[in-house]
TIGUGU-443314 format. One record per residue: residue in one letter; z, y, x of N, C-alpha, C in turn. Coordinates in steps of 0.05 Angstrom, whole numbers, plus 32768, in hexadecimal, padded with zeros to 4 digits. Atoms other than C-alpha are relative to their C-alpha. Example, Ala and Ser with C-alpha at 12.3 -4.5 7.8 and 13.67 -1.06 7.14 Angstrom:
A80007FE88012809C7FA680F6800080188012/S7FFF7FE87FF0808F7FEB8111800E80167FF1/
END
This chain:
X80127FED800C8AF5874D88037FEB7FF17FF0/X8016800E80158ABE873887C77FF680188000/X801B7FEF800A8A79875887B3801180077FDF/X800B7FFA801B8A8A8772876B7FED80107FF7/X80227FF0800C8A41879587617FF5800D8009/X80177FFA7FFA8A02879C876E7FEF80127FF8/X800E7FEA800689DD87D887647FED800F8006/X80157FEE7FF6899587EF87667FF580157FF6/X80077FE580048973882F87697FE37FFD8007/X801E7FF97FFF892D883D87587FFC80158015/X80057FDF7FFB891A887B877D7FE880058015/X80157FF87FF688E288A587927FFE8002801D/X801E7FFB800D88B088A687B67FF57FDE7FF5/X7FFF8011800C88B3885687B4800D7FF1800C/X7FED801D7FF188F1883187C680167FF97FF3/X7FED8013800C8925880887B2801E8002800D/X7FF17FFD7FF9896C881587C280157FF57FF5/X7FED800E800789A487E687C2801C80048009/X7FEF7FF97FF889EC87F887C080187FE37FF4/X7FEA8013800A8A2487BE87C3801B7FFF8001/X7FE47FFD800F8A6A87C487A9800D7FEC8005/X7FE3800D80088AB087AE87BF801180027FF8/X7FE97FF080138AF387A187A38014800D8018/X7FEB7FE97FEA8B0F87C787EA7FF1801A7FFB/X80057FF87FFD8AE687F587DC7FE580108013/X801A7FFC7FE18AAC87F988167FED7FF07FF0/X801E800980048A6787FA87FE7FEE80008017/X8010800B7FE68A2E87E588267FDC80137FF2/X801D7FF6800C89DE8805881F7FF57FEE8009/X802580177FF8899C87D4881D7FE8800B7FF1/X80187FF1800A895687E588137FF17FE07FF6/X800E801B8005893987A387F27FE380077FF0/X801F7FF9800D88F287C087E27FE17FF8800C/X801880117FFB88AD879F87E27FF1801D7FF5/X800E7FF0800C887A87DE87E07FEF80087FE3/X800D8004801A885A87E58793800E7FE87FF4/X7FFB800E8011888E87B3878180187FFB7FF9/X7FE37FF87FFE88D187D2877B800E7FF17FEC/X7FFA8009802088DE87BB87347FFF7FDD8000/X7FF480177FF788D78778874B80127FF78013/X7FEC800B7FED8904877A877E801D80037FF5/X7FEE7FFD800D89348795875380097FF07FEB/X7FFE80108011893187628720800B7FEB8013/X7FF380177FEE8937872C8758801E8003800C/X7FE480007FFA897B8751877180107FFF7FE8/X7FED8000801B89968751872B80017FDA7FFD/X7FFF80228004898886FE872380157FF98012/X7FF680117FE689AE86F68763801E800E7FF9/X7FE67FF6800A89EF871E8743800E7FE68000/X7FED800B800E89FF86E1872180127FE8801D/X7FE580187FF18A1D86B5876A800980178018/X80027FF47FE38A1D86F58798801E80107FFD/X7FE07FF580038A5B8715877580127FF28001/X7FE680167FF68A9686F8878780027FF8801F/X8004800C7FE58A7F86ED87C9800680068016/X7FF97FEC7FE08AA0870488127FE2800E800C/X80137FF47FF78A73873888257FF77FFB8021/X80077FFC7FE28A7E872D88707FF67FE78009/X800E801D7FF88A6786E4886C7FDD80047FFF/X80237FFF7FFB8A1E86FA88817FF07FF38000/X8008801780028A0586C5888F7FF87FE87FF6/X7FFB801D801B8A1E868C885D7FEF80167FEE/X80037FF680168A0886BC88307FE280037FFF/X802480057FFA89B686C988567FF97FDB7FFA/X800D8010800189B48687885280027FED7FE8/X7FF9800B802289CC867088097FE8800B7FF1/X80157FEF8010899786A587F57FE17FFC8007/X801D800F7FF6895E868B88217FF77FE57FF3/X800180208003896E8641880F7FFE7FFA7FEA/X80038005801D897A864E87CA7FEB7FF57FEF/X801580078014894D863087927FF27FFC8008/X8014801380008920860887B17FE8800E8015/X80147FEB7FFC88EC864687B9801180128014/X7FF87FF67FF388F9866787F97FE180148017/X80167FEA7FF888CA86A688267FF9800D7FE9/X800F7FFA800C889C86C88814800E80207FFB/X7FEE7FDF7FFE88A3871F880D800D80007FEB/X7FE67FFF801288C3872187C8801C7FFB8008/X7FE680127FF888F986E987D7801180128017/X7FF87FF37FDD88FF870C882B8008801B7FF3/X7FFE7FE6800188FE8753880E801880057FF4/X7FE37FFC800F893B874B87DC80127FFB8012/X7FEF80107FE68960871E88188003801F800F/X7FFD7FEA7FF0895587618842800D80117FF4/X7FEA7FEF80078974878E8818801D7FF68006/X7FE680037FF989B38767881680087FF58013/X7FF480097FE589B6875488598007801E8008/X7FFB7FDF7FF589B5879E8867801680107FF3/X7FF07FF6800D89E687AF8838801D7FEE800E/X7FE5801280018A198777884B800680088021/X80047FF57FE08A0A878B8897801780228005/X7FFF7FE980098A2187CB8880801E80067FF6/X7FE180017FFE8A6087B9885F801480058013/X7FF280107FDC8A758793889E800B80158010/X7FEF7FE47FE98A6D87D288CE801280117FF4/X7FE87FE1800A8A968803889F80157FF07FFF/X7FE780137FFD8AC787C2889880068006801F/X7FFA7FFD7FE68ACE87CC88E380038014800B/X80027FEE7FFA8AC2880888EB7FE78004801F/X801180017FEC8A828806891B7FE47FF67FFE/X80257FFC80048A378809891F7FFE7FE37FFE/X8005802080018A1687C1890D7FF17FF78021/X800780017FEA89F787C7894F80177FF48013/X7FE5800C7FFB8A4687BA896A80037FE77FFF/X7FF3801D800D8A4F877C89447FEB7FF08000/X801B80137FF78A05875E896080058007801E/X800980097FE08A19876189A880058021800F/X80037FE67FFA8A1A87AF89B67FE180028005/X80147FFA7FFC89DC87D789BE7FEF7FFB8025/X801180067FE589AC87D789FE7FEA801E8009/X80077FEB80048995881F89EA8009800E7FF4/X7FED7FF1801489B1885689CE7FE380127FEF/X80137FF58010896A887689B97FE57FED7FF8/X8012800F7FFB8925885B89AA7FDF80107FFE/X80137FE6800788E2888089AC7FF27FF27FE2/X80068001802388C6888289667FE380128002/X80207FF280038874889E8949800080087FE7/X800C7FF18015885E88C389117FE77FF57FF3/X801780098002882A88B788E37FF0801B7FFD/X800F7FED800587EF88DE88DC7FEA7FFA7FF1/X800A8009801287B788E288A980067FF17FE1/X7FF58008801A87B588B588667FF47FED7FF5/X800E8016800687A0887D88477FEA7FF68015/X80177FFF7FF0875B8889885F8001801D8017/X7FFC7FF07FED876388AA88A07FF3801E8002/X80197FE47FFD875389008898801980118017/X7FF37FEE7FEE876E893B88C1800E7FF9801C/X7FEC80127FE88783890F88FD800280198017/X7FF57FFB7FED8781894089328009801B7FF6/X7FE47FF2800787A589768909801B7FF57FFF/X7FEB80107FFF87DA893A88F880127FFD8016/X7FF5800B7FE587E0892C89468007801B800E/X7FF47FE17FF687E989758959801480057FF2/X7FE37FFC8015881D897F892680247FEF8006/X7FEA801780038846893B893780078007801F/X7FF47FF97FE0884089578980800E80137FFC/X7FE47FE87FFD88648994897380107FF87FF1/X7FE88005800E889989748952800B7FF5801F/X7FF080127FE388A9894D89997FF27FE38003/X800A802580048884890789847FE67FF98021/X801D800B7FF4884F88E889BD7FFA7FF07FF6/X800D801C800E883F88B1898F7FF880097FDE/X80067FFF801D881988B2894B7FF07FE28003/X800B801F800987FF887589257FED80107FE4/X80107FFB801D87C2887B88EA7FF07FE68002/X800F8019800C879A884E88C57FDB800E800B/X801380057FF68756884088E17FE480057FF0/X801C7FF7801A871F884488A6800980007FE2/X7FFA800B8017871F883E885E7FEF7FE47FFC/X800E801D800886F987FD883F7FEE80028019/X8019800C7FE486D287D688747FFB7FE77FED/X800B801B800986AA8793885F80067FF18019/X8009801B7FE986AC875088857FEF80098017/X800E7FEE7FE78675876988A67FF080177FF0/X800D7FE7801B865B87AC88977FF680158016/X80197FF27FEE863387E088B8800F800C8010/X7FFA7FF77FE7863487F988FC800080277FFB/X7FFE7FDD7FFA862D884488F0801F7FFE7FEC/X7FE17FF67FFC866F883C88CD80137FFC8013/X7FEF800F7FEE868F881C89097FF7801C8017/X80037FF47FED866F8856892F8008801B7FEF/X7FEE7FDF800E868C889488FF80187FEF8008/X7FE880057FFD86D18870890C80048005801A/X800680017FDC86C188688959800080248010/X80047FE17FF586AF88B6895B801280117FEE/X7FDC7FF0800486EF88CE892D80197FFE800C/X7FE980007FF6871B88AF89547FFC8006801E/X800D7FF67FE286F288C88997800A80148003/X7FFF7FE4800286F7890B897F802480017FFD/X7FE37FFC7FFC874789068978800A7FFC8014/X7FF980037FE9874E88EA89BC7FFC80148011/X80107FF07FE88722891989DF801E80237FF1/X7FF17FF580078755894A89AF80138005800B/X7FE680017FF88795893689BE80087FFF801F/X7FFE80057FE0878A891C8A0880147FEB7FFF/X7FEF8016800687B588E38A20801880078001/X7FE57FF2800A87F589048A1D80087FF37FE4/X7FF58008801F87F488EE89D07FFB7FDD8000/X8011801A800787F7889F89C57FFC7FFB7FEB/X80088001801787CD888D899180027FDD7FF2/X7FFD8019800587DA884F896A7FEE7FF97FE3/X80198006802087A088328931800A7FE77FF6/X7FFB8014801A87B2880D88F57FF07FFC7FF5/X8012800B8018878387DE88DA80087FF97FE3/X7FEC800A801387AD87C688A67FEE7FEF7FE9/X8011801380088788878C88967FEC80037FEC/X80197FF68018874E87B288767FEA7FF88013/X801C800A7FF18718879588B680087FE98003/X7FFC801480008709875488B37FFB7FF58026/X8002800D7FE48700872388F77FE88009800B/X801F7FFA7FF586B7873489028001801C8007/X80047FDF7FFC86C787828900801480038012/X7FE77FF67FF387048785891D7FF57FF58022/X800780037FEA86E28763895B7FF5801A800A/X80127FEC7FFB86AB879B895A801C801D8011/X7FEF7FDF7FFD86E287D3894D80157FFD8016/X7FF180027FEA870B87B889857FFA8007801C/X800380067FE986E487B489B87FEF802D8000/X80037FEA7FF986C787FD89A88010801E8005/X7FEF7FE88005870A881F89A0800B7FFA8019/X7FF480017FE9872C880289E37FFD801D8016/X7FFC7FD97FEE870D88458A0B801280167FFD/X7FED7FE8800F873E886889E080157FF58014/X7FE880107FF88774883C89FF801C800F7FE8/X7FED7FF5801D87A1883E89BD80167FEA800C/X7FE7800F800087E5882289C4800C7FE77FF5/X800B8018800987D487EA89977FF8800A7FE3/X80148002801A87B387DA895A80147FEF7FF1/X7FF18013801E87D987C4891A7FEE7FF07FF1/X800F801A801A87C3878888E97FE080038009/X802480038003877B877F890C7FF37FF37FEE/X800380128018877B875088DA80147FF97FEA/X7FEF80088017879A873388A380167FF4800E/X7FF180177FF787DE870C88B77FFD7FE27FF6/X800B801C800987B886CC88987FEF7FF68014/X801980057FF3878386CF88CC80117FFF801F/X7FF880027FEB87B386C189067FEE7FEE8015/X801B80087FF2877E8696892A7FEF8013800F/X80047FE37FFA875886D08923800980108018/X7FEC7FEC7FEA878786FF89477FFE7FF7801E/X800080167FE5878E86CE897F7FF28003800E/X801E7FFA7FF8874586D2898B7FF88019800B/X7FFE7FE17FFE87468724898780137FFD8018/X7FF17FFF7FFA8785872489AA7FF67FF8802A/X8004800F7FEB876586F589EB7FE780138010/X80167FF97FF08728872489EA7FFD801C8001/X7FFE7FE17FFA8742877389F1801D7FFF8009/X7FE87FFA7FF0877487928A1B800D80167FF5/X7FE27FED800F879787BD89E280117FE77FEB/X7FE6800F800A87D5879E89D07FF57FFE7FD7/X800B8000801887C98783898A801D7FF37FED/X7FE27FF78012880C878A894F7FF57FED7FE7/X8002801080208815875B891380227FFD7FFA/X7FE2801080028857874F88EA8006800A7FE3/X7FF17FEE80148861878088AE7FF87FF07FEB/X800180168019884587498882800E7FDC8003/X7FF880147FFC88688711889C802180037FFC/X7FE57FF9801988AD8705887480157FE28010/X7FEB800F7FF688DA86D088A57FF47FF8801F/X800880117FE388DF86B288EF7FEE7FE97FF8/X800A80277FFC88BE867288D87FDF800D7FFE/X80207FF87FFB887986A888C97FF680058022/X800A7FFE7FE7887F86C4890C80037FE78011/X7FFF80167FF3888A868089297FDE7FFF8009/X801C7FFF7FF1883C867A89357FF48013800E/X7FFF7FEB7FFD883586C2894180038002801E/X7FEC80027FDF885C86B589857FF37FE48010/X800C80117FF2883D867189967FE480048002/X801C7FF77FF987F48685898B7FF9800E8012/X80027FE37FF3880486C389B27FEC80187FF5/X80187FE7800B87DD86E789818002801D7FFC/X80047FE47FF087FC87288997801B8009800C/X7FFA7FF47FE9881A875589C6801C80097FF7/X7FF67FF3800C88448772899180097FF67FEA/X7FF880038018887187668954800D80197FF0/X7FFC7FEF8014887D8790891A800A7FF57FDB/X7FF4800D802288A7876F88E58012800E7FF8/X7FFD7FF2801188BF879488AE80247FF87FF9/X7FD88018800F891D878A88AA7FF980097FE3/X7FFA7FFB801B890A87A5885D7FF37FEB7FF0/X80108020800888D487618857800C7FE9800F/X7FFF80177FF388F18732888780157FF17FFF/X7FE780097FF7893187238879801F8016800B/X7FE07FEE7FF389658758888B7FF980078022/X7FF97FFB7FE58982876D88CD80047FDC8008/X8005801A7FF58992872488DC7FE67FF58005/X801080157FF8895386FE88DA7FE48019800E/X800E7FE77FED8932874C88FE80067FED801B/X7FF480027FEF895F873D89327FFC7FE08013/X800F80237FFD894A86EA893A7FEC800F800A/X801D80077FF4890486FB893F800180108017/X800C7FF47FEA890B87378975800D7FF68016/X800080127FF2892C870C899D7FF67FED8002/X801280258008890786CD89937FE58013800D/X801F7FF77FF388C086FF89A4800D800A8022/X80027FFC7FDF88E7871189E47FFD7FF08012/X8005801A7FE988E086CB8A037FE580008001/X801A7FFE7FFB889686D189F87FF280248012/X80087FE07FF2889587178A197FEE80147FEC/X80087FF4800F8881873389D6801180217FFA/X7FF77FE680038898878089C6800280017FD7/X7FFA8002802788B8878D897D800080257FFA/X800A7FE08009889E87D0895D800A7FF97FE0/X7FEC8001801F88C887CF89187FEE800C7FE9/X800B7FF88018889D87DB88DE8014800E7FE6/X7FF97FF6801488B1881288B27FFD801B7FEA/X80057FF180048891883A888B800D800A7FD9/X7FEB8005802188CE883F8852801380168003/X7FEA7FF28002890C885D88418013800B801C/X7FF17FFE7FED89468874886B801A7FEC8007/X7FEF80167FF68973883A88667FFA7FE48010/X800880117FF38941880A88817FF080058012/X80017FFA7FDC8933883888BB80158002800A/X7FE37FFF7FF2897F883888C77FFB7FEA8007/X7FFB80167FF8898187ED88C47FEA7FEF8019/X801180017FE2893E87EB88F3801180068021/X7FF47FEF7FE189628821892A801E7FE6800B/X7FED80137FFB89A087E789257FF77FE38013/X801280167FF3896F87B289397FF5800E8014/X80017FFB7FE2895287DA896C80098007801A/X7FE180057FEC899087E7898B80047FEB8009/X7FEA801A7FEC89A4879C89A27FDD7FF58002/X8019800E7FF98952878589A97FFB800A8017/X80027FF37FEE8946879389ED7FE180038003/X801C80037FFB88F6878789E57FF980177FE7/X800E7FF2801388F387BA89AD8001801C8012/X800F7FEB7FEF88C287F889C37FFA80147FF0/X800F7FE8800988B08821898F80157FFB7FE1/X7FF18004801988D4882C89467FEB801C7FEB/X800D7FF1801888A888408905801080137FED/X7FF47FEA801688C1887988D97FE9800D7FEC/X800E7FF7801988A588988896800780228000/X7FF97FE47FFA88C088DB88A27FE580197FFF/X801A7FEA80058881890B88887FF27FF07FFF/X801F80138005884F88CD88787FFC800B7FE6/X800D7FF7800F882488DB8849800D7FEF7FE3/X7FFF80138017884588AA8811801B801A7FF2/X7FE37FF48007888188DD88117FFA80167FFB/X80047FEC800D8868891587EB801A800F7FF6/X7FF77FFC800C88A0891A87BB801F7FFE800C/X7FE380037FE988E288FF87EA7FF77FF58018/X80067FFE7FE288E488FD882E801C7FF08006/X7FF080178000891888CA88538021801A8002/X7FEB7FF48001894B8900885D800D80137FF1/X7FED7FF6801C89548919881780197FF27FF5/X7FEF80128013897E88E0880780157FF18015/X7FE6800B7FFC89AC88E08840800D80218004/X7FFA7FE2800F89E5891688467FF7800C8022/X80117FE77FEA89D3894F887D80097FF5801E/X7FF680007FE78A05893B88B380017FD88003/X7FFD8015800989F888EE88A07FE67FEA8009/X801D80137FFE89B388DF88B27FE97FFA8017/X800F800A7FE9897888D688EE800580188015/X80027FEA7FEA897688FE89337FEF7FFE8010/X801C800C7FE8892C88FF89587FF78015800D/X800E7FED7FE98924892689927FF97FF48019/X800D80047FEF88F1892389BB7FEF7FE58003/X8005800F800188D088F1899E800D7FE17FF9/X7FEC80127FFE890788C289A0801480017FE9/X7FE280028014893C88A8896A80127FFB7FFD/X7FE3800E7FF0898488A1897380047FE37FF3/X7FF48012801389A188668961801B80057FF6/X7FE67FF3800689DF8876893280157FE98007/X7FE9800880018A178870894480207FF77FF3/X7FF5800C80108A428868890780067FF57FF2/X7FFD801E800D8A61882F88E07FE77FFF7FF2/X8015801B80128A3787FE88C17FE0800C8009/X80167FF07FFA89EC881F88C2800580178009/X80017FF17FF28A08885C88DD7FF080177FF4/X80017FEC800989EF888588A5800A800D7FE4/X7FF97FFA80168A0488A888677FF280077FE6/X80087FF8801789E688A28822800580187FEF/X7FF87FE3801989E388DD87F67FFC7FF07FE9/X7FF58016801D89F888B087B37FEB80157FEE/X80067FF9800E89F488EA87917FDC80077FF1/X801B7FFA7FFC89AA88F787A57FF37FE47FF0/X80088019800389A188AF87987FFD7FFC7FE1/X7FFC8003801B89B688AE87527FE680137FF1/X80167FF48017898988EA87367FEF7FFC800A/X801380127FF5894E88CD875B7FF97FF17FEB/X800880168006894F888E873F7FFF80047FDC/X80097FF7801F894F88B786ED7FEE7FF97FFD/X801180068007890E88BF86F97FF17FEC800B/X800080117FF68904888487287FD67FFD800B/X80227FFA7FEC88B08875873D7FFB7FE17FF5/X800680137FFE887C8849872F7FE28002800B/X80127FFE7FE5885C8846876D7FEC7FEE8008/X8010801C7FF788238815877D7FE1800F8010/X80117FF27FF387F0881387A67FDF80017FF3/X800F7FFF800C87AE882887997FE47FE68002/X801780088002876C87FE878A7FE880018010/X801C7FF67FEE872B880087B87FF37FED7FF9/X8018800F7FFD86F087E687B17FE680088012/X800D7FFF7FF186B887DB87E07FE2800D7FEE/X80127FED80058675880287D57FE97FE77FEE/X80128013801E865187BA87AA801A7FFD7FEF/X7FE97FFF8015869587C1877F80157FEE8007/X7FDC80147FFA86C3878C87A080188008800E/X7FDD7FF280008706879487A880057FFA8025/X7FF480037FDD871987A787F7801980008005/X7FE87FFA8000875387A9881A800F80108005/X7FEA7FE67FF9878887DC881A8004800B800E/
END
């Protein structure tokens, strides 16, 4: 069997969809998308046409690692994010070549479901305890939101105390029945994120995403040594060799690396084993499409330390498509009761709607994210 072609799809609201072509016939799906930078990722899978066609699809491997090693210049999200699509696609082949879930052909699973959270709110965190009443009557006990909008280095205490008493007021809301999970997403720096740590723990949140930047691992370390909510980093870190410190620092409780930034299902699959020798827990970062929450639910099938699995499913970015426009009806996710199956059919175990795919990507998207600036005009973070 050979690759003859590679084929991406723009499509709304902002992802990247990669479909790869053999001469038996058996295509494979990958999601190789870097958020606001689809159009580069697509340019980077078109460069890589020229040694990838011709090539045995089921050699996975030789093939992650011709594409890692290649040209000199290796990491980094661009480079990791394109790698992920077609690891996920060739992954993908493989099972329909076999006829059996990729989860099969890594060992068999260790779960057949996984519990999964909702998001609630938006950018800048509003309506949270409408969000969390809503995601409860769907079946969910877990939501996840972002924590403030712009914060400074250091910056005033009555904002640290409106954050302290919106997310009071959703606790005292919901009750503990709901777990609540806060995303900094590296918008508080080390000085705040101390503050806002130590005043949100009463909440007892299920952990805290990106208390900091993934540059400031030191940092983390520090946070990490001096509160007792589990503390999550990973969705910016793009190979085992980032989380390599990640895991010796012990700078947290929790991993959350991204299979659509890191490398594929293969090098997912390395790190959530590799964080289980440190007694770390792998929470799958995904707030994307539906092929790179298939190829997540695949990885969390054979990780036995993975606890929680991210979905996009009504986030606020998905106005316009939602993850289950674009597979077909009897083809796509099943979450009851909070929980998500893992599929059970070849390769990812779900079915693209092509057709959906194709008029989509007409009018295709150019999605990026927005701009902030802090209240003397400098540029904050996202």
């Amino acid at each position: 069997m050979k690759i003859t072609a590679l084929k991406t799809f723009l499509v709304p609201p902002r992802w990247l969809f990669l479909k790869i072509e053999t001469d038996e016939g058996i295509s494979g799906w990958g999601e190789p998308v870097l958020e606001g930078h689809a159009g580069t990722l697509a340019a980077k899978i078109g460069e890589w046409e020229d040694f990838l066609i011709g090539r045995d699809p089921l050699l996975i491997e030789d093939t992650w690692q011709m594409i890692y090693r290649h040209g000199c210049y290796r990491g980094g999200p661009v480079l990791m994010s394109a790698l992920s699509g077609v690891d996920m696609a060739l992954w993908d082949i493989k099972g329909r070549h076999h006829g059996a879930p990729i989860h099969a052909l890594l060992g068999g699973p260790v779960r057949d479901r996984v519990r999964s959270y909702r998001w609630i709110g938006g950018d800048r965190p509003e309506n949270l305890i409408e969000g969390a009443e809503a995601i409860r009557a769907q079946g969910f006990n877990a939501c996840k939101m972002n924590i403030c909008g712009e914060m400074q280095i250091i910056d005033r205490h009555a904002k640290v105390d409106a954050v302290v008493r919106q997310f009071s007021d959703l606790r005292s809301a919901v009750g503990k029945d709901l777990d609540l999970a806060f995303d900094f997403h590296g918008r508080v720096h080390a000085p705040m994120a101390k503050i806002l740590l130590r005043e949100l723990e009463p909440l007892n949140p299920l952990f805290v995403e990106d208390a900091v930047v993934s540059t400031q691992l030191d940092a983390l370390a520090d946070l990490s040594r001096s509160t007792a909510i589990p503390l999550c980093i990973g969705e910016r870190l793009h190979s085992r060799y980032d989380f390599k410190p990640v895991l010796e620092k012990r700078a947290a409780g929790i991993i959350n690396p991204d299979v659509a930034h890191v490398g594929g299902i293969s090098e997912m699959v390395r790190i959530g084993h590799w964080a289980e020798a440190y007694d770390v827990a792998l929470a799958p970062h995904c707030p994307l499409g539906p092929i790179a929450l298939a190829a997540s639910l695949q990885v969390d099938a054979v990780c036995h330390n993975a606890v929680l699995q991210e979905q996009s499913i009504g986030i606020h970015y998905n106005e316009t498509c939602d993850l289950n426009d674009y597979v077909m009806p009897d083809g796509g996710f099943e979450c009851t009761d909070g929980y998500l199956k893992i599929p059970s059919g070849p390769g990812l175990g779900i079915e693209i709607n092509e057709d959906f795919v194709t008029e989509q990507a007409r009018s295709g998207h150019r999605w990026r994210a927005p701009v902030w600036r802090h209240e003397d005009g400098s540029i904050a973070e996202w």
